[in-house]
C-alpha positions as a LaTeX table, in Angstrom:
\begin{tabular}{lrrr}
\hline
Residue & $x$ (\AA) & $y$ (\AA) & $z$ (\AA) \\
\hline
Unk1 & $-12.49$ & 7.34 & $-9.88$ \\
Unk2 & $-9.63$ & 6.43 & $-12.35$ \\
Unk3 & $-5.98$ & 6.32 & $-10.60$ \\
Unk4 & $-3.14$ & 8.85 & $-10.88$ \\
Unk5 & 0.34 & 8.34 & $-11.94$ \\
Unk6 & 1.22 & 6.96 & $-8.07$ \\
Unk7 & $-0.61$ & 3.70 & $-8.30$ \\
Unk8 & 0.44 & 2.88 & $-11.81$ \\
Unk9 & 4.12 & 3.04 & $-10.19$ \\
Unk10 & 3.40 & 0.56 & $-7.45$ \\
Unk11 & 4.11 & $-3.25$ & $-7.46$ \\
Unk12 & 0.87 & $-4.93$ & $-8.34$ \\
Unk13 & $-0.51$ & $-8.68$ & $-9.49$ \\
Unk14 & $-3.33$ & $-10.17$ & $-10.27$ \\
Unk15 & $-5.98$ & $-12.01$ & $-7.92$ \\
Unk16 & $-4.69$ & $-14.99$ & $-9.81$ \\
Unk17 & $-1.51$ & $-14.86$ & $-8.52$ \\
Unk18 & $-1.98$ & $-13.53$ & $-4.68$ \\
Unk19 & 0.00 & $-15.86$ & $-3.29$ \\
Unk20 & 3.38 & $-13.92$ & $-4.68$ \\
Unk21 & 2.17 & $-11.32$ & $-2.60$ \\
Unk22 & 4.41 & $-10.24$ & $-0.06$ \\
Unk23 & 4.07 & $-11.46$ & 4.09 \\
Unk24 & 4.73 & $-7.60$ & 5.18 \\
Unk25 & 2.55 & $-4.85$ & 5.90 \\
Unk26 & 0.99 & $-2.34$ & 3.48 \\
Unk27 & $-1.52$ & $-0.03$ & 2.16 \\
Unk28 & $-3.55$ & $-1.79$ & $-0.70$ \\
Unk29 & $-5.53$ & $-0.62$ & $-4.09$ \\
Unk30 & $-7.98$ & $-2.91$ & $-5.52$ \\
Unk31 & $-8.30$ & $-2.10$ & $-9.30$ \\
Unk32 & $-10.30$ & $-3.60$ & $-12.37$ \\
Unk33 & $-9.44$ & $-3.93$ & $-15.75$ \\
Unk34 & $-10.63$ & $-0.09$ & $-16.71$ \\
Unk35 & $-7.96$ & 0.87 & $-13.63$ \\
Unk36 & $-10.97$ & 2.39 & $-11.40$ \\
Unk37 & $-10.29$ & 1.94 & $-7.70$ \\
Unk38 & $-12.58$ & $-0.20$ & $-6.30$ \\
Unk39 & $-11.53$ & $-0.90$ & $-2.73$ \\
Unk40 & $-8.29$ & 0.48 & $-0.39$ \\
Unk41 & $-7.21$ & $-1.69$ & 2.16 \\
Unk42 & $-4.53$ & $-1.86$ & 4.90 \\
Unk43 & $-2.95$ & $-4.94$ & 6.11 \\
Unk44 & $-0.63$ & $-6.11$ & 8.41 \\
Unk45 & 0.64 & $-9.68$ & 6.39 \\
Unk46 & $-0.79$ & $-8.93$ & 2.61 \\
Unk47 & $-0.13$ & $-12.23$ & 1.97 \\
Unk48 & $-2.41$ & $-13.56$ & 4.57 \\
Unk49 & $-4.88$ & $-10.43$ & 4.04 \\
Unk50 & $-5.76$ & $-12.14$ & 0.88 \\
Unk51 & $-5.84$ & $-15.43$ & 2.62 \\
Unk52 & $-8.84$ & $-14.10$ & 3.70 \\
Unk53 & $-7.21$ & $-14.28$ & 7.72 \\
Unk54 & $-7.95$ & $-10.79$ & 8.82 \\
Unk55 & $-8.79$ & $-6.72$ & 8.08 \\
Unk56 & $-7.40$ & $-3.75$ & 9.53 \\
Unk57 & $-7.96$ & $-0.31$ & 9.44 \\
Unk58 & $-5.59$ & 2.17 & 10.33 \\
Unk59 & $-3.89$ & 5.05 & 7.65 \\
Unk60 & $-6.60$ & 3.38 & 5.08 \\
Unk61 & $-9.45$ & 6.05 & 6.20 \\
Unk62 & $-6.83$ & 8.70 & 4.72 \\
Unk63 & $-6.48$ & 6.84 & 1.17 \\
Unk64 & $-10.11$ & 5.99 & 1.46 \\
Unk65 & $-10.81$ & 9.43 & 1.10 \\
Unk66 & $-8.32$ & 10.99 & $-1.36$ \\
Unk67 & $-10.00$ & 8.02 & $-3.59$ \\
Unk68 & $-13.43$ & 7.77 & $-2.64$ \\
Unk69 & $-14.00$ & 3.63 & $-4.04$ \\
Unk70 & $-17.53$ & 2.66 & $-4.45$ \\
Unk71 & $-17.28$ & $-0.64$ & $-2.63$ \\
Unk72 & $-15.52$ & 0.82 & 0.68 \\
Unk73 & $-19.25$ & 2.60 & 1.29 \\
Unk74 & $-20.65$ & $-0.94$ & 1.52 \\
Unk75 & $-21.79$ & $-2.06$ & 4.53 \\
Unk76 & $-20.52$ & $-5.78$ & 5.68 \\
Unk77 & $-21.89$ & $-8.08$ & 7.17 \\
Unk78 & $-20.99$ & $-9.27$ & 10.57 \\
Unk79 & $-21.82$ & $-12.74$ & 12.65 \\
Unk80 & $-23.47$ & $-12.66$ & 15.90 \\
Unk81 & $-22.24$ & $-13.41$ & 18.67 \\
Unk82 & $-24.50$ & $-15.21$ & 21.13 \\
\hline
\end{tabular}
């Protein structure tokens, strides 16, 4: 699904440069080159989400939906515990 006029307004940067991403919380759009929404995300730190610390989900379900992205369908792994 390509994005509406909405995400083109918000602050963005590039994976390159995730470490000028802000330490507060937020809902998150992860886009490719062609602008199709790959992946919504909330976070608590978005600094530290892309740290690769931690994942929550909260108000994401409701932009999960309104966008339907491919890769939030996938299924991820998870370690055992044992």
């Amino acid at each position: 699904m390509n994005i509406n006029e909405y995400i083109l307004q918000l602050p963005h940067t590039s994976i390159k440069n995730r470490e000028l991403l802000p330490e507060k919380s937020g809902i998150y759009y992860v886009l490719d080159e062609q602008f199709i929404v790959w992946y919504v995300g909330q976070a608590k730190n978005l600094r530290s989400r892309w740290a690769g610390d931690s994942h929550h989900r909260a108000m994401e379900r409701q932009r999960i939906e309104e966008y339907n992205p491919q890769l939030n369908g996938t299924k991820i792994k998870t370690s055992e515990k044992g």
